[in-house]
C-alpha positions in Angstrom: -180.1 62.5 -1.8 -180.9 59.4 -3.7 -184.9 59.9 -3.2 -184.7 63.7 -4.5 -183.0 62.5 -7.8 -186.3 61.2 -9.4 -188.6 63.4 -7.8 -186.7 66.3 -9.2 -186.8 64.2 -12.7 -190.3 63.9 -13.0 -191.1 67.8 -11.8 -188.4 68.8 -14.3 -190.7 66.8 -16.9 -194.0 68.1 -16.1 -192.5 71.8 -15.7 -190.9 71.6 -18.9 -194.1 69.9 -20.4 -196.0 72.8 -18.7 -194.3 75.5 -19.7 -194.4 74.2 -24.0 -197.6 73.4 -23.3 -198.7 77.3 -22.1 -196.5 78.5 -25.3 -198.1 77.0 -27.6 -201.6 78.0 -26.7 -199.9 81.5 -26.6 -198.9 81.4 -30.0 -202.2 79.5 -31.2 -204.1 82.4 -29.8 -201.9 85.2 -31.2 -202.5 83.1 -34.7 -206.1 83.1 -34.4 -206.7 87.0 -33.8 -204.3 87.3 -36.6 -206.5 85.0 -38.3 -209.3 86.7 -37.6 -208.4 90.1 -38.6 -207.7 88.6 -41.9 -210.9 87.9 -42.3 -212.3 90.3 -41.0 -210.6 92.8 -43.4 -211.2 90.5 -46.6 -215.4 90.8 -45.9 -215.3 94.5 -44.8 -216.5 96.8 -47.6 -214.0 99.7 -47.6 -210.5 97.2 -48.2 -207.7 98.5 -45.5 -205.0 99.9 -47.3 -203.0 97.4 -45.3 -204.9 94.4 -46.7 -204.6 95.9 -50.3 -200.8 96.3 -50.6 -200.8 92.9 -49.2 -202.7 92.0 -52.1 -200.6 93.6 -54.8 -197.5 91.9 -53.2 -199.3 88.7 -53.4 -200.1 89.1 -57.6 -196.4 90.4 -57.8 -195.0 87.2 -56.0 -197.4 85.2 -58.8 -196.1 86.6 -61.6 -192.6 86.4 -60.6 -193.3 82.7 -60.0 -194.7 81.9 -63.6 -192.7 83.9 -65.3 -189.7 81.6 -63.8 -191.6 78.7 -64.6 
């Protein structure tokens, strides 16, 4: 019982290491083609209608933030 104690330790580590690890390229990947799509949308010629209410909310957010200033 004594020798499974740090055995069990160290694969707790690693699994736990492994499993953040896999996550975060998850979520790094999900970012990019989120990324991506961005950019995608911001070079194309006809603007989304998507990307251009995004836009408006963006100058709305601006003006709300020097008018308060």
């Amino acid at each position: 019982m004594v020798s499974f104690g740090p055995a069990a330790l160290i694969g707790l580590c690693i699994g736990f290491m492994w499993g953040i690890g896999c996550s975060l390229a998850i979520l790094y990947s999900i970012f990019l083609a989120g990324y991506r799509k961005g950019v995608e949308d911001s070079m194309a010629a006809q603007k989304t209608t998507r990307y251009l209410r995004t836009l408006e909310k963006i100058g709305a957010r601006r003006d709300r933030q020097r008018s308060s200033s």
